[in-house]
DOTI-34467 format. One line per 10 residues: number of its first residue (from 1); their letters; for each residue z, x, y of N, C-alpha, C. Coordinates in steps of 0.05 Angstrom, whole numbers, padded with zeros to 5 digits. Each point is the difference from the previous one (the first is absolute). Layout:
N
NUM> a> Z X Y Z X Y Z X Y  ...
This chain:
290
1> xxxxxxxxxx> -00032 00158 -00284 -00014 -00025 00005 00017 -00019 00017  -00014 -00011 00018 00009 -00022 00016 00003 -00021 -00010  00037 -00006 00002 00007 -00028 -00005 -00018 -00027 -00003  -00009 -00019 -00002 -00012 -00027 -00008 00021 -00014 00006  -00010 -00025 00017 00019 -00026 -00003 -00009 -00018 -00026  00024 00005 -00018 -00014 -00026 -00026 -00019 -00024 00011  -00013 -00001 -00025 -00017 -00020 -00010 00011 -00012 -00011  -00009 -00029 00002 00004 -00025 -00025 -00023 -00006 00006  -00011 -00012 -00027 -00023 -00018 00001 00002 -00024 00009  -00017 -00010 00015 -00007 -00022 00013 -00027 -00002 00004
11> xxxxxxxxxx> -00003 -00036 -00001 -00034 -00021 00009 -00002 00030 00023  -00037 00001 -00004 -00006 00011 00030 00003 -00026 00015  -00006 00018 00034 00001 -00018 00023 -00019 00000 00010  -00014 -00026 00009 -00026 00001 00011 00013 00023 00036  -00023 00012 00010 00009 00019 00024 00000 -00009 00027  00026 00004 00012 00002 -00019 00025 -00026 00008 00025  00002 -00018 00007 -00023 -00001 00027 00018 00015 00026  -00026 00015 00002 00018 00021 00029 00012 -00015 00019  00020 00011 00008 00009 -00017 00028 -00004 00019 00022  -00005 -00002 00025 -00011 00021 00018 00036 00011 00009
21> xxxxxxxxxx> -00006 00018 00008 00026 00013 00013 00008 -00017 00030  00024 -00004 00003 00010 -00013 00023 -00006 00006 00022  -00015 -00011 00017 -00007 00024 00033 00025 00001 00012  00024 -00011 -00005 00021 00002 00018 00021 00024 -00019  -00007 00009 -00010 00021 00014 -00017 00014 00023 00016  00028 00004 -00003 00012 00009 00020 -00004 00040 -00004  00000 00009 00013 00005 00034 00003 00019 00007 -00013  00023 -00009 -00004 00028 00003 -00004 -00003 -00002 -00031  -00016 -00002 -00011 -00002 -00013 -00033 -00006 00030 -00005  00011 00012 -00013 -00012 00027 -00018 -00007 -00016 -00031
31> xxxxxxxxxx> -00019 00021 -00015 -00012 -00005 -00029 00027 -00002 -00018  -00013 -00020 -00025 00029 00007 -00019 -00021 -00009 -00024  00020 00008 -00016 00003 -00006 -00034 00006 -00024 -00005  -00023 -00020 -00013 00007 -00024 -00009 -00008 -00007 -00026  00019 -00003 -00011 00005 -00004 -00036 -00001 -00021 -00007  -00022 -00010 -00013 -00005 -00026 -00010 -00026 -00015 00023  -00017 -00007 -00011 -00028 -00017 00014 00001 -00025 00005  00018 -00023 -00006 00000 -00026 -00001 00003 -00001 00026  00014 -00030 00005 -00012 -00011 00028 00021 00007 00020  00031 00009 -00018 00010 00006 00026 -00010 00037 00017
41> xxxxxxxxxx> -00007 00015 -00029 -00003 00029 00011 -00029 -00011 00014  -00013 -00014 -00009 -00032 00008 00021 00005 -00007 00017  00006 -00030 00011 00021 -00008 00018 00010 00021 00018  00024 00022 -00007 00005 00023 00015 -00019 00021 00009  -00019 00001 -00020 -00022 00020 00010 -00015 -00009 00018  -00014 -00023 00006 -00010 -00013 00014 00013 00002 00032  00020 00002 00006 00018 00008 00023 00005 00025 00006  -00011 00022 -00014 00009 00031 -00002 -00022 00000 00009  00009 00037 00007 -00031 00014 00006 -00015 00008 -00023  -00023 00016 00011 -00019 00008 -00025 00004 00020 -00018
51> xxxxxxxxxx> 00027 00012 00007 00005 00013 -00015 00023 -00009 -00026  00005 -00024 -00004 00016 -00017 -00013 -00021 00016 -00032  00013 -00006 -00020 -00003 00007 -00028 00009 -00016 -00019  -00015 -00020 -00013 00011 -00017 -00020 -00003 00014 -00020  00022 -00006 -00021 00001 00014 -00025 00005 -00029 -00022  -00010 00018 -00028 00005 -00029 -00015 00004 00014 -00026  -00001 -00023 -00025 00017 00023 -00022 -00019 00018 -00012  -00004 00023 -00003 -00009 00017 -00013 -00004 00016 00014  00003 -00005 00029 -00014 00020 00030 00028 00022 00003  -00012 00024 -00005 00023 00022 00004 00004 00000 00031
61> xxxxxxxxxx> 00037 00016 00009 00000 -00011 00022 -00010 00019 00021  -00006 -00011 00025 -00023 00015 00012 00007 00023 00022  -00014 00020 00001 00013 00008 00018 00004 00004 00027  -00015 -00015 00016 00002 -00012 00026 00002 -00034 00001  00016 -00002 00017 00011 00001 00024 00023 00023 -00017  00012 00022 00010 00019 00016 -00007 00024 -00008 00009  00007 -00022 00020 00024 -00006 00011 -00002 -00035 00011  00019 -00005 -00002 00003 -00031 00011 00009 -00025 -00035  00003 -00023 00009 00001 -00021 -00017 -00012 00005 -00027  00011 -00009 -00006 -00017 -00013 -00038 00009 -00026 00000
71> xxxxxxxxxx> -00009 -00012 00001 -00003 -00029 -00004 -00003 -00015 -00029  00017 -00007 -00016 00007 -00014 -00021 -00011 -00018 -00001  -00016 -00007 -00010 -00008 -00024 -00001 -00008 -00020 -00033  00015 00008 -00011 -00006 -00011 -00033 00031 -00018 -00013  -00005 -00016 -00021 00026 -00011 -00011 00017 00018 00002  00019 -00014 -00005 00028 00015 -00016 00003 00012 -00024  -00014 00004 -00012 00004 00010 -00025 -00015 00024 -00010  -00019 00006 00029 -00022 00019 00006 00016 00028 00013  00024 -00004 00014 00015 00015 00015 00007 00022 -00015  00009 00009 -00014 00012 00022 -00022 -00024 00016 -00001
81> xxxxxxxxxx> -00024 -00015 -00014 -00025 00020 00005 -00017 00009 00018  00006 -00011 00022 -00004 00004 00042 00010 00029 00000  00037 -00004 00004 00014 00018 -00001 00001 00031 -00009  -00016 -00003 -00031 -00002 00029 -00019 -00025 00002 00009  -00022 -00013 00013 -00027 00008 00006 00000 00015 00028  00027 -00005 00013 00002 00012 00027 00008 00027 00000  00000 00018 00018 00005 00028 -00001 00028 00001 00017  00024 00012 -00017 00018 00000 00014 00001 00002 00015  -00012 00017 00012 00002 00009 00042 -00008 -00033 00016  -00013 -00015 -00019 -00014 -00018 00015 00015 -00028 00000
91> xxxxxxxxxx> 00019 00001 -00020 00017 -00024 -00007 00022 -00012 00021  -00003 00009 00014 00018 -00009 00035 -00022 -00015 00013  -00025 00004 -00006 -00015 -00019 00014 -00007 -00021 -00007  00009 -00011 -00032 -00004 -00029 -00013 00005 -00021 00014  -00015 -00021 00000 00003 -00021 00026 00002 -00019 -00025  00028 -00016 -00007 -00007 -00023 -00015 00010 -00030 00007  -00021 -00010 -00003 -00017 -00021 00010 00008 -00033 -00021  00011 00004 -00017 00001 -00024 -00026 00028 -00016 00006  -00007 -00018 -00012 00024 -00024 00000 00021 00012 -00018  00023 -00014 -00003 00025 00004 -00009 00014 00025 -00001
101> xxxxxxxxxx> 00023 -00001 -00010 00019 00020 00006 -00006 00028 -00013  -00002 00011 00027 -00011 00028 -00003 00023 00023 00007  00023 00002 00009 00011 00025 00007 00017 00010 -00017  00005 -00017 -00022 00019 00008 -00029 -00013 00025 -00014  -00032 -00016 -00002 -00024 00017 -00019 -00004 00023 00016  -00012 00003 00033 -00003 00025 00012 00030 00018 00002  00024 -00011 00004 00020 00015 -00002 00001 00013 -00032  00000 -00005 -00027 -00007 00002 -00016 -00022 00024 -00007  -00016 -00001 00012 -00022 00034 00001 00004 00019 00017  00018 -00013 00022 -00001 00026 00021 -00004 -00013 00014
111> xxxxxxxxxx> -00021 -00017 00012 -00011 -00011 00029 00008 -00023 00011  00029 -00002 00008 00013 -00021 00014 -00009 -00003 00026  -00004 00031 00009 -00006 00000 00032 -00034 -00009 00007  -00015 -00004 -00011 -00026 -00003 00001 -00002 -00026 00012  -00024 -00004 00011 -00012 -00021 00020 00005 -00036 -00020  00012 -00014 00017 -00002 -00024 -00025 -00012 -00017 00022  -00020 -00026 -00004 -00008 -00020 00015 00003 -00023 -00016  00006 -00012 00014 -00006 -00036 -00003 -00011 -00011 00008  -00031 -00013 -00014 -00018 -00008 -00001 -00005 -00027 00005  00002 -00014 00018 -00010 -00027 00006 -00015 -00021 00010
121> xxxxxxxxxx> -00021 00033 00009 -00030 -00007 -00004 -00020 -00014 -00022  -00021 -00010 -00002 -00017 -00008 -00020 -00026 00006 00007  -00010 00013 -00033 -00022 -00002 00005 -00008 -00016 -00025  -00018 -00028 00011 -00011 -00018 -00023 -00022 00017 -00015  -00015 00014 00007 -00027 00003 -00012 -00006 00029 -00006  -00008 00020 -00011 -00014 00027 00003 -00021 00004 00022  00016 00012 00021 -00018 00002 00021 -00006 -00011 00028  00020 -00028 -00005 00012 -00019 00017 00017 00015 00024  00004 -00009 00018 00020 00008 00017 00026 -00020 -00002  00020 00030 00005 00031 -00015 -00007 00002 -00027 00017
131> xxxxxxxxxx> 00022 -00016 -00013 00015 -00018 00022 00026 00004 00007  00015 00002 00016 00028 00014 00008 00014 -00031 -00016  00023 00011 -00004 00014 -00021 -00012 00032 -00008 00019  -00018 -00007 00030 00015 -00016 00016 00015 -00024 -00007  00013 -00020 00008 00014 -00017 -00004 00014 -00016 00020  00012 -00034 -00003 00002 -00004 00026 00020 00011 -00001  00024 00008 -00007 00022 00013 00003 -00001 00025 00011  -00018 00020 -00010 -00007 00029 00011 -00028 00002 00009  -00004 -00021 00020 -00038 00023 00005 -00002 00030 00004  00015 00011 00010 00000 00030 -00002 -00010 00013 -00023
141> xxxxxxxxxx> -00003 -00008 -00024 00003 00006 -00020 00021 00013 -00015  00001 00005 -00024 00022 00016 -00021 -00009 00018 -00009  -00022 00014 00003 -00007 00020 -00023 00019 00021 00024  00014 00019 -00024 00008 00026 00003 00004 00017 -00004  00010 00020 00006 -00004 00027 -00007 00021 00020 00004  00007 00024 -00028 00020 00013 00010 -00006 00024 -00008  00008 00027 00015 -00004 00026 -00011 -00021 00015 00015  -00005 00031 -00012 -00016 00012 00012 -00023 -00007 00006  -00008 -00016 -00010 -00034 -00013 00010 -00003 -00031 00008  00023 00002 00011 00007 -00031 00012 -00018 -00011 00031
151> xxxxxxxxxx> -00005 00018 00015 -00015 -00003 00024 -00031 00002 -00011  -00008 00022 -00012 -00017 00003 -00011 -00014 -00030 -00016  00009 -00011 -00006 -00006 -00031 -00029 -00005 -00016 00028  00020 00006 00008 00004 -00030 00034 -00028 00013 00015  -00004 00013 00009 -00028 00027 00017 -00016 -00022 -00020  -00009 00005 -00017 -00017 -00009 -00023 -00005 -00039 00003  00019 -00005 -00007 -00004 -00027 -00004 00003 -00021 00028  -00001 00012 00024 -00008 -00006 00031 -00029 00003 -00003  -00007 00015 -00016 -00040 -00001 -00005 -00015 -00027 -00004  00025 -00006 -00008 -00010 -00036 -00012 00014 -00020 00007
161> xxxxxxxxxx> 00016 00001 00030 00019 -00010 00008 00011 -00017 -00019  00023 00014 -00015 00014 -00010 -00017 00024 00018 00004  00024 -00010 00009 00029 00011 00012 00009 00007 -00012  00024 00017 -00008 00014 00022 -00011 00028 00011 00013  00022 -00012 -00010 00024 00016 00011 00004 00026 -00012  00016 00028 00015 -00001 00011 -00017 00040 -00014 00015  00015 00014 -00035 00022 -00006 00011 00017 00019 -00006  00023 -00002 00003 00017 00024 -00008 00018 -00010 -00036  00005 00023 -00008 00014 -00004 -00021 00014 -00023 -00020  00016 -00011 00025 00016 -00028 -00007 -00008 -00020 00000
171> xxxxxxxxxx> -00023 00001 00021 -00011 -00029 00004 -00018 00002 -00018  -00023 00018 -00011 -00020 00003 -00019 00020 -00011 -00028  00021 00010 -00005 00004 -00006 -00025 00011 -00037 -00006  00016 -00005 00027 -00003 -00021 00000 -00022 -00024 -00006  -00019 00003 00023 -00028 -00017 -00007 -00014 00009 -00029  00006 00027 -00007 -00017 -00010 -00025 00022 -00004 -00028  00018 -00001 00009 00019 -00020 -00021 -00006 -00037 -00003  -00009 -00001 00028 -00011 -00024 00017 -00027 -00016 -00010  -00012 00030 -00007 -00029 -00013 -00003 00000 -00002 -00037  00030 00023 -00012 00000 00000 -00036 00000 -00034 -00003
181> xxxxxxxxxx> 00026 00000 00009 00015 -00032 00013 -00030 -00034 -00005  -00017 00009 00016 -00025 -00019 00011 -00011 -00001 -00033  -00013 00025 -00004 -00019 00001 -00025 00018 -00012 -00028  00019 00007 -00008 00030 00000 -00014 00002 -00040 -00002  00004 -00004 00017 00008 -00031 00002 -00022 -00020 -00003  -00013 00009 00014 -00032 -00018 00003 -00017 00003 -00025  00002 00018 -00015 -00015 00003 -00029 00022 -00005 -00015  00021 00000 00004 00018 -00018 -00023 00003 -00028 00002  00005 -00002 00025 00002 -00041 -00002 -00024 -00012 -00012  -00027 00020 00009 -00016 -00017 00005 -00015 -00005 -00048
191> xxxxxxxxxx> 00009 00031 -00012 -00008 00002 -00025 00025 -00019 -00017  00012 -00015 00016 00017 -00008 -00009 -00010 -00032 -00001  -00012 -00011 00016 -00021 -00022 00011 -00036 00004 -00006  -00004 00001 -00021 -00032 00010 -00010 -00013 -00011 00015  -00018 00021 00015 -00027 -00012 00014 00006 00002 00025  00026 00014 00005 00013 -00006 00031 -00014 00017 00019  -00016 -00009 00022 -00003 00022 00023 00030 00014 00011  -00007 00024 00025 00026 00002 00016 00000 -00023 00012  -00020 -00014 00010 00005 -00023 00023 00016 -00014 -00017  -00008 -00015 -00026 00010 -00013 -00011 00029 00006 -00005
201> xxxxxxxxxx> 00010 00018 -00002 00034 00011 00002 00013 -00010 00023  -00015 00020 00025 00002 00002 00024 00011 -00047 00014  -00018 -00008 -00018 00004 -00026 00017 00005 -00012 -00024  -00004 -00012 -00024 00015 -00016 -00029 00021 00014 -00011  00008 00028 00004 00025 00002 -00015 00015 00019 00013  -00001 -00010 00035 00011 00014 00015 00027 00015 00004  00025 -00024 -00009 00017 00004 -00014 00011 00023 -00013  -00015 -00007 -00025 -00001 00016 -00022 -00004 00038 00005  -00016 -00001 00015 -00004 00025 00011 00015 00017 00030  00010 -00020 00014 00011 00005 00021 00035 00013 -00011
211> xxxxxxxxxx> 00006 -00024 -00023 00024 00011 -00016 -00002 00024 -00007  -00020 00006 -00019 -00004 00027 -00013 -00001 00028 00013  -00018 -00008 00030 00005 00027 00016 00019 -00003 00018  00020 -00016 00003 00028 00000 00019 00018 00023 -00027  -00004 -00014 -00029 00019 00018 -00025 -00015 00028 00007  -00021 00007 00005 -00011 00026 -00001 00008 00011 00019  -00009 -00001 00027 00012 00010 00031 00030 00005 -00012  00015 -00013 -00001 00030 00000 00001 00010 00020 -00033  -00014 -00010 -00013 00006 00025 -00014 -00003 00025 -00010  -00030 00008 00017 -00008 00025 00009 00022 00009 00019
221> xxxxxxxxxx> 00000 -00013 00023 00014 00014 00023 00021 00001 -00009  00022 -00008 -00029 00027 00006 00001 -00006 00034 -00028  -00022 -00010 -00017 00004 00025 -00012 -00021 00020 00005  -00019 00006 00021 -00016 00013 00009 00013 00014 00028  00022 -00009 00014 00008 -00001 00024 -00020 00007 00021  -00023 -00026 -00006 -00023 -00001 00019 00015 -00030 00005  -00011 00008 00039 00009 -00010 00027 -00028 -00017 00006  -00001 -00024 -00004 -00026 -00014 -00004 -00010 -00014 00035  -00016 00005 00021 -00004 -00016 00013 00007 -00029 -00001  00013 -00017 00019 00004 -00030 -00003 -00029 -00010 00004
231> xxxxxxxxxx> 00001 -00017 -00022 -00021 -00023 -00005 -00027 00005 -00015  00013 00013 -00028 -00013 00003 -00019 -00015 -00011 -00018  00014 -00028 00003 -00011 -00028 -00011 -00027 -00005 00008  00005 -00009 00030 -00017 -00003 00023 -00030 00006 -00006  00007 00029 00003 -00024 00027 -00005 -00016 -00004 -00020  00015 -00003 -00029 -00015 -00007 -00021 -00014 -00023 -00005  00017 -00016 00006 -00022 -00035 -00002 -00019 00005 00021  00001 00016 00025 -00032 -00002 00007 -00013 00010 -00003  00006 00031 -00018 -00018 00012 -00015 -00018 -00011 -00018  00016 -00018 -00023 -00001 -00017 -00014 -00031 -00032 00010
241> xxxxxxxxxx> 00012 00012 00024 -00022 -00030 00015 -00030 00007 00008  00013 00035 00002 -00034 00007 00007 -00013 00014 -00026  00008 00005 -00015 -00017 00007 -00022 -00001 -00019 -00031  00009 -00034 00011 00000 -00016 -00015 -00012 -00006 -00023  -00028 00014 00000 -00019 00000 -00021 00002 00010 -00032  00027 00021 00015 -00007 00020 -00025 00010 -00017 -00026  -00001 00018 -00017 00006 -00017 -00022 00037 00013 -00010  00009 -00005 -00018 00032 00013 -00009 -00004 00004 -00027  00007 00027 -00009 00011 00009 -00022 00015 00013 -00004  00026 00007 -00018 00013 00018 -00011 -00017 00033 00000
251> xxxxxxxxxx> -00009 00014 00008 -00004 00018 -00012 00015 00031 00018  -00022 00025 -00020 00014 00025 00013 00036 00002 00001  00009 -00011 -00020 00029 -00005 00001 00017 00018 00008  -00007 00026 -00006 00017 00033 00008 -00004 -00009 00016  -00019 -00002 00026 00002 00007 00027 00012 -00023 00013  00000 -00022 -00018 00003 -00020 00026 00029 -00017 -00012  -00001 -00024 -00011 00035 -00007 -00009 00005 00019 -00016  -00016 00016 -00010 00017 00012 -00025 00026 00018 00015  -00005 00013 00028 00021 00008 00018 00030 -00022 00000  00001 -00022 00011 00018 -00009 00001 00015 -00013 -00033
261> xxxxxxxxxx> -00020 -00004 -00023 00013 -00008 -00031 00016 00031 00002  -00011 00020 00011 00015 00032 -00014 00033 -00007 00011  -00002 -00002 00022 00032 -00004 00030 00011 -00027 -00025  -00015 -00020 00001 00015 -00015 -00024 00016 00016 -00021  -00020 00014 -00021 00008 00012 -00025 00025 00015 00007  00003 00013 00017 00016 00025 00011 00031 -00013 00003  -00009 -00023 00016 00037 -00014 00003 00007 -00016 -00015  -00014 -00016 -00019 00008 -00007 -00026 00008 00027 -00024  -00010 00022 00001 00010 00013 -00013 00029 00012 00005  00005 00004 00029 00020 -00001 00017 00017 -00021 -00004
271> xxxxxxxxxx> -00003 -00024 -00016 00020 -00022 -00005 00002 -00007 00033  -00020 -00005 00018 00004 -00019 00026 -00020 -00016 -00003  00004 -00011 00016 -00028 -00030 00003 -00023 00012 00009  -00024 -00019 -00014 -00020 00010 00010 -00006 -00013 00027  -00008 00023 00013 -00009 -00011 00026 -00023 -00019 00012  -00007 00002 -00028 -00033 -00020 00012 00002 -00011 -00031  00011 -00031 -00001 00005 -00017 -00022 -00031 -00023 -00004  -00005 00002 00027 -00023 -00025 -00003 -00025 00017 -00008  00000 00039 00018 -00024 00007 -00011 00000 00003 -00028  00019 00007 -00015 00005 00001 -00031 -00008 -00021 -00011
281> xxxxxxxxxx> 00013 -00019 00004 -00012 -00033 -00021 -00024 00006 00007  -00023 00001 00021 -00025 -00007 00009 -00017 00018 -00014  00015 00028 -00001 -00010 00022 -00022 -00010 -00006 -00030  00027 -00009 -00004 -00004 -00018 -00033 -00006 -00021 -00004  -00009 -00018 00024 -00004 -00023 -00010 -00045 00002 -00010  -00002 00022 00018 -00027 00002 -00001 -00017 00024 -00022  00031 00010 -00005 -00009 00018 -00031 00000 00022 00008  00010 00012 00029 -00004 00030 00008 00022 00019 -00009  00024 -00019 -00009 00007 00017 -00012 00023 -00029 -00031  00015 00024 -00008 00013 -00011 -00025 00023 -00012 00002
C-alpha cells in the first residue's frame, strides 16, 4: 500500500473559487508536486502548468509529475511527516518553503542539500494573487532561493511577477540567518509590548529592536562564522515598514528563537558569556522560557 500524508482533524473549508490559469505562464515552468492547498501552495499552482498536482493530507503520493520540484508548502511541524510520505528516490526534490531555521533539522535527516527558499512574498487571501515583498530599501525584492530547484521556484514565481534570487551557498545562508534575525526580533519586542503591531516595533520601540538585532547579527556572525551583507539593520526596518500590519507573537519556538536560546545554552554551559544577553531577558521576561 501506498504511503498517505497524515491526517489531523480539522473545521472543513468552505471550497476555493477557481482562479483561471495565467495566459502569460512561461514554457520554461515544468509540472511539480505541491504539498499542502492553502494560499501559499495554490498561489504556486496558479503560476504552474496544468500539469502541477496538489496534494493534501490523506492523498497518497502521486505518481506523475515523475520528475521535478515538490514544493513544501505546510507548517513546521508537518515536515517529518512530508518527508516519510516521500519516496526516497524522490527526497532530493523537496522544495522547502517555511519560515525559521531550517538547515540544522534537514542536515539532521539527510537533506541538507535540498532546495531551501525564502519567502517574502504574500498572499493575503485563498486564491488572491501574491504581493512581492519589495521595500524602499530593496525593490528588487528578497525572496530567494537555493539548491537544485532554485531556477525552477524563480521560472515559477516570474508567472506572477514576483522576483527571486537564486544565490549561492554563502550568501543563501547568510540572508536567511537575516530573515531568522527579522521574524526572531520583531515577534519578541513586539510580545514583549501586548497588542504591538510590526509597525508598531518598527516605529515606538525602535530602539529596542534595532539593539536586539545588532546583539543577533554580531553574534551569529562570530559563532555561526556567517559573513552578513552590510546593512542589516537597514533591510529589516523596511521590511518591518512594509508588512506593518502584521500582528507579533512568540511562537513556533524550535524554528525560530528557539535557534539562537540553544547557541545561548551551549556557551553558558561552556562557562562563556552568552552571546545574546538582551535576547535571553526578552525570552524570560515573556515566559518563553525559565
Amino acid at each position: 500500500a501506498r504511503t498517505r500524508l497524515g491526517r489531523a482533524s480539522r473545521p472543513a473549508r468552505a471550497p476555493r473559487a477557481a482562479v483561471p490559469p495565467r495566459a502569460m505562464a512561461s514554457s520554461d515552468v515544468g509540472p511539480a508536486i505541491i504539498v499542502g492547498g492553502g494560499r501559499v501552495g495554490s498561489a504556486l499552482k496558479d503560476m504552474g502548468p496544468a500539469g502541477d498536482v496538489i496534494v493534501k493530507r490523506g492523498d497518497p503520493f502521486p505518481s506523475e509529475p515523475a520528475s521535478g520540484p515538490i514544493y513544501v508548502c505546510t507548517r513546521n511541524d508537518a515536515l517529518q511527516g512530508v518527508i516519510d510520505w516521500t519516496p526516497e528516490t524522490r527526497r532530493e526534490d523537496l522544495v522547502f518553503l517555511q519560515n525559521g531555521y531550517l538547515q540544522g533539522y534537514l542536515d539532521g535527516v539527510g537533506l541538507g542539500a535540498c532546495t531551501q527558499a525564502l519567502v517574502y512574498f504574500a498572499v493575503a487571501k485563498l486564491g488572491e494573487a501574491p504581493t512581492d515583498g519589495v521595500t524602499d530599501v530593496n525593490p528588487e525584492g528578497l525572496t530567494a532561493a537555493n539548491g537544485k530547484h532554485a531556477e525552477a521556484l524563480k521560472a515559477r514565481l516570474a508567472n506572477a511577477d514576483l522576483a527571486c534570487h537564486v544565490l549561492d551557498d554563502a550568501s543563501f545562508q547568510a540572508s536567511a540567518f537575516e530573515k531568522l534575525i527579522w521574524i526572531s526580533a520583531f515577534m519578541l519586542v513586539g510580545a514583549n509590548h501586548p497588542g504591538a503591531t510590526v509597525g508598531d516595533v518598527e516605529s515606538t520601540h525602535k530602539d529596542e529592536v534595532v539593539a536586539l538585532i545588532e546583539e543577533l547579527v554580531r553574534g551569529t556572525g562570530e559563532s555561526q562564522g556567517v559573513v552578513f551583507q552590510h546593512g542589516s539593520v537597514d533591510r529589516l526596518l523596511a521590511y518591518a515598514r512594509a508588512v506593518k500590519h502584521f500582528p507579533t507573537a512568540v511562537k513556533e519556538f524550535e524554528w525560530r528563537n528557539g535557534f539562537f536560546w540553544g547557541v545561548s545554552q551551549s556557551a553558558l554551559a561552556e562557562g562563556k558569556p552568552d552571546p545574546f544577553p538582551t535576547h535571553t531577558a526578552l525570552l524570560k521576561a515573556v515566559g518563553a522560557i525559565e
